[in-house]
C-alpha positions as CSV (number, residue, x, y, z in Angstrom):
1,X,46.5,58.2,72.5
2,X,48.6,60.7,70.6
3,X,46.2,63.6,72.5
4,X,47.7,62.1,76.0
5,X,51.0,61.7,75.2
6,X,51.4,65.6,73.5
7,X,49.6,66.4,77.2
8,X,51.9,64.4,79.5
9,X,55.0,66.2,77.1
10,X,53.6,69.4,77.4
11,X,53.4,68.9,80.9
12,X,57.5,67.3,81.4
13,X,58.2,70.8,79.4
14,X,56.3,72.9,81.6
15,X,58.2,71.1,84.6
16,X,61.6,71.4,83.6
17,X,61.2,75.1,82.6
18,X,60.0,75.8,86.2
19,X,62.7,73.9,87.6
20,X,65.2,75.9,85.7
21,X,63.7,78.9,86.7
22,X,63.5,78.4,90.3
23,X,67.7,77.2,89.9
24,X,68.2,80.5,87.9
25,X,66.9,82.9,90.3
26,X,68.5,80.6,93.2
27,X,71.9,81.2,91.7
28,X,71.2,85.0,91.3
29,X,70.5,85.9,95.3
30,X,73.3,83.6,96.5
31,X,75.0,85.9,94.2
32,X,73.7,89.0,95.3
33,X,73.6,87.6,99.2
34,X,77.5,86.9,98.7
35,X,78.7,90.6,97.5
36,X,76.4,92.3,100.8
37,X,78.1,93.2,104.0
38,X,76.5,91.9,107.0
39,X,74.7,94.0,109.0
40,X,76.2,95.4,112.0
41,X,75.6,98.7,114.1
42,X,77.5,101.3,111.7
43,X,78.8,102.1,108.5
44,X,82.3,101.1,106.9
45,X,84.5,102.7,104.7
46,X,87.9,102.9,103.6
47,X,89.9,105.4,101.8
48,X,93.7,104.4,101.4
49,X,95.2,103.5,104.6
50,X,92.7,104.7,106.3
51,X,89.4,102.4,107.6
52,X,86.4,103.5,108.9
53,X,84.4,101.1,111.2
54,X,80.9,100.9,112.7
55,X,80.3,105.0,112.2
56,X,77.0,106.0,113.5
57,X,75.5,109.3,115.1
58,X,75.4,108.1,118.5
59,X,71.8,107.3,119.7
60,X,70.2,109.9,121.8
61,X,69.9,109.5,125.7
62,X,67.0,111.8,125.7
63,X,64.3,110.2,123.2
64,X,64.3,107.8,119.9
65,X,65.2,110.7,117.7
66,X,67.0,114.2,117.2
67,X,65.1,117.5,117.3
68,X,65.9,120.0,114.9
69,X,68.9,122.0,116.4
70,X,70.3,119.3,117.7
71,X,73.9,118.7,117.9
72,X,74.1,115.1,117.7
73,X,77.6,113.0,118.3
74,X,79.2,110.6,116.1
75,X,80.8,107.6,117.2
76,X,83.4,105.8,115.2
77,X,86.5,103.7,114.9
78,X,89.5,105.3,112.8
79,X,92.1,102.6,112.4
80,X,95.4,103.2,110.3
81,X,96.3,100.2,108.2
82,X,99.3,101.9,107.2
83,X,103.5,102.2,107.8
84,X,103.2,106.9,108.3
85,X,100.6,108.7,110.7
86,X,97.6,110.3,109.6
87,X,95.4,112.8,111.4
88,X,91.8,114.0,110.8
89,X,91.5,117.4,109.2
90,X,88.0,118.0,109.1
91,X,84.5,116.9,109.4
92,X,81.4,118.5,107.4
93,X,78.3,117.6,106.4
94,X,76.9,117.7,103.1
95,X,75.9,121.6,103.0
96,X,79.2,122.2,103.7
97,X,79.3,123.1,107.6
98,X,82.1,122.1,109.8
99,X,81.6,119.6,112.5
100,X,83.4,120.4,115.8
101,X,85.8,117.8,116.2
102,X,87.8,117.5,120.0
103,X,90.3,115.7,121.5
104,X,93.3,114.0,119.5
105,X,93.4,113.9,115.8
106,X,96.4,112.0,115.1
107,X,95.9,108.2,113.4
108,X,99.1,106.6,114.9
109,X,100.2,104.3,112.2
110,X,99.2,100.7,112.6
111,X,96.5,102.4,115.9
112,X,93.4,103.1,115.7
113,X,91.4,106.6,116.8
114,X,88.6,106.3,118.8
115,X,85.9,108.8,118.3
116,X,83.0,108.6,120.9
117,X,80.7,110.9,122.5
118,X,81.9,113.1,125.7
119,X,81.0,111.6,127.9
120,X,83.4,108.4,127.0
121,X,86.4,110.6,126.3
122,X,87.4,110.6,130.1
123,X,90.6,110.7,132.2
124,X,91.3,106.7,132.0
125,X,95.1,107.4,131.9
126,X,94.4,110.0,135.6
127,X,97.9,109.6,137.3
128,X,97.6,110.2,141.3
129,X,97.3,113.0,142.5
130,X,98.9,113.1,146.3
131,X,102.6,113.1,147.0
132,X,104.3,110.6,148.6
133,X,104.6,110.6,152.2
134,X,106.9,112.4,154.0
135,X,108.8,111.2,156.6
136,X,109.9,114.0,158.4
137,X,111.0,113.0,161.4
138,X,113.7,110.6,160.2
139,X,115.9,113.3,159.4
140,X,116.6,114.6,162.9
141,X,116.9,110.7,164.4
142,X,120.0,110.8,161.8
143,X,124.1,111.2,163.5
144,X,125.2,110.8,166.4
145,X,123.1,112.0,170.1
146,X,125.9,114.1,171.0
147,X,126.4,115.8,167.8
148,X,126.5,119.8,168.5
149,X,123.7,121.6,166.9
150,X,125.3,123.1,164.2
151,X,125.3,119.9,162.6
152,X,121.8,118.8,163.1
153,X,121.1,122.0,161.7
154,X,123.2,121.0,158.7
155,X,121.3,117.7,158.0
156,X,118.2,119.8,158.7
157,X,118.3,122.4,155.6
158,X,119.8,119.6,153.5
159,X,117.2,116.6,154.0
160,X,114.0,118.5,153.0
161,X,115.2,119.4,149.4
162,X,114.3,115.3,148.7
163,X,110.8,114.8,149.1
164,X,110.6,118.4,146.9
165,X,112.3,116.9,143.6
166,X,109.7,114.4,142.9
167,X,107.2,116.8,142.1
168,X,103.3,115.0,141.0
169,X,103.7,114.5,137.3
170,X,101.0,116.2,135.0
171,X,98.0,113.6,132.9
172,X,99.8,112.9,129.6
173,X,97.7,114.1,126.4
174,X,95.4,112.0,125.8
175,X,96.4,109.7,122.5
176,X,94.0,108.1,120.1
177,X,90.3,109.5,121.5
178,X,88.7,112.1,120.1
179,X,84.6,113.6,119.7
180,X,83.4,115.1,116.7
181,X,79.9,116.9,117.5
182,X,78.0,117.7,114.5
183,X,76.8,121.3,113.3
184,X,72.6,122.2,114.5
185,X,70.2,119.4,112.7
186,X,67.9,121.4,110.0
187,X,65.4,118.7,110.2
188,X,64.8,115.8,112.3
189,X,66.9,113.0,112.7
190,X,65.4,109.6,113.6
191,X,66.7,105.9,113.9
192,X,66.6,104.4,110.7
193,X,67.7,107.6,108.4
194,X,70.9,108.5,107.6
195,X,73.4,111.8,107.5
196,X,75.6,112.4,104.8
197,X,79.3,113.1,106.3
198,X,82.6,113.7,104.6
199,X,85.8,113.0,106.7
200,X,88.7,114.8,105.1
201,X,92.3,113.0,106.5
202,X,95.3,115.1,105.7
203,X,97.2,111.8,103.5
204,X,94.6,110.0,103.2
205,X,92.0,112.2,101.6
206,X,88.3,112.5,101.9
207,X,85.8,109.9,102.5
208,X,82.1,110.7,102.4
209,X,79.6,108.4,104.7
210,X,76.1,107.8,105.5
211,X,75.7,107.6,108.6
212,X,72.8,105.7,110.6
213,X,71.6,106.5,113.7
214,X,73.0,104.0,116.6
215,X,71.2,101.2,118.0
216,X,70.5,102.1,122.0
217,X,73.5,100.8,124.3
218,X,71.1,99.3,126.6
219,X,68.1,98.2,126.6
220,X,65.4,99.6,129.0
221,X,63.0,97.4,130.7
C-alpha cells in the first residue's frame, strides 16, 4: 500500500514539474514574440529625427538575384519626424565606397523622401507643354469699320505683345524623390541575404542598415 501511494506521488510530482515547465517556457516566447518586429518587405531604422522605413535593394527585373558587377538600386522611405530639414549626405557600403545617390536630397521637416529606383523617379509634376491659343484674328475685328489705317495699324503692333507675356513655365525641381544606385557587387547578391549600408544625414548622423533584397512587385504567372 505504502509502495502505491510513494508511486502515485511520484507520479503527481512528475506532473506538476512538467506543467510548470511547459508555463515557463510559454511565458518566455510570448516574451521574446512581443519585443520582435513583424515582418514586412524592408528594414527599419531610426537615428534621431530621422526614420528609415521598408529599405531594401530593389528586386531585380532581370533574374532572382544580382550578378557580380551589378549595380543594384535601393528603395526606401526617409521620413523626418522632426521641427528643421535634413538632407542625405552620403551613402556607402561597408568597404567604404560611395553609392551614387540622384535626385533630391533634402528631408523636408515633418515629409518624407522617397528613394526608389529610376524608373519610378518620373515627371509626375510635367506641367503642359503648348501655349495657349491664340486668337489672332480678334484684334483686327477691334474699333470702328471706318477707322483710317493708321489706327488699325496701332492696335495691330500693340495686341500681339499679350499672348507673348505668358511664356510656358519650366517643371519645378522635383521635391522629396531621389535614387541612390549602389557601387559594382563584389559577389553575388541573392533574395534572402543582406548588404551592409550606412546612410550618413547631415543633422541627423549616420545610420548603418542591412539591407534585404525586395520581394518581386508582381507576381508572374
Amino acid at each position: 500500500m505504502r509502495l502505491q501511494n510513494r508511486r502515485v506521488l511520484g507520479a503527481g510530482v512528475l506532473a506538476l514539474g512538467a506543467a510548470l515547465a511547459l508555463a515557463g517556457c510559454g511565458a518566455g516566447q510570448l516574451t521574446q514574440t512581443d519585443s520582435q518586429q513583424p515582418a514586412v518587405n524592408g528594414t527599419h531604422a531610426q537615428v534621431k529625427t530621422i526614420v528609415l522605413r521598408d529599405a531594401a535593394v530593389q528586386y531585380p527585373t532581370s533574374g532572382p538575384g544580382y550578378p557580380a558587377g551589378a549595380t543594384p538600386s535601393l528603395t526606401l522611405t526617409v521620413v523626418n519626424i522632426g521641427t528643421q530639414d535634413d538632407s542625405l549626405v552620403s551613402v556607402t557600403t561597408e568597404d567604404g565606397t560611395q553609392a551614387t545617390v540622384g535626385g533630391s536630397k533634402t528631408v523636408v521637416a515633418a515629409h518624407s523622401l522617397v528613394i526608389g529606383p529610376d524608373d519610378a523617379v518620373e515627371s509626375t509634376n510635367e506641367v503642359q507643354t503648348t501655349p495657349p491659343t491664340s486668337t489672332s484674328g480678334a484684334p483686327s475685328s477691334t474699333g470702328t469699320a471706318t477707322g483710317t489705317s493708321s489706327s488699325s495699324s496701332a492696335t495691330a503692333t500693340t495686341t500681339p505683345e499679350a499672348p507673348t507675356s505668358s511664356a510656358t513655365p519650366t517643371a519645378p525641381e522635383k521635391v522629396g524623390q531621389a535614387t541612390v544606385k549602389l557601387p559594382a557587387l563584389k559577389q553575388p547578391l541573392w533574395p534572402g541575404q543582406t548588404i551592409k549600408v550606412t546612410f550618413v544625414f547631415q543633422n541627423a548622423g549616420p545610420v548603418t542598415v542591412e539591407l534585404p533584397v525586395a520581394a518581386p512587385a508582381h507576381v508572374k504567372e
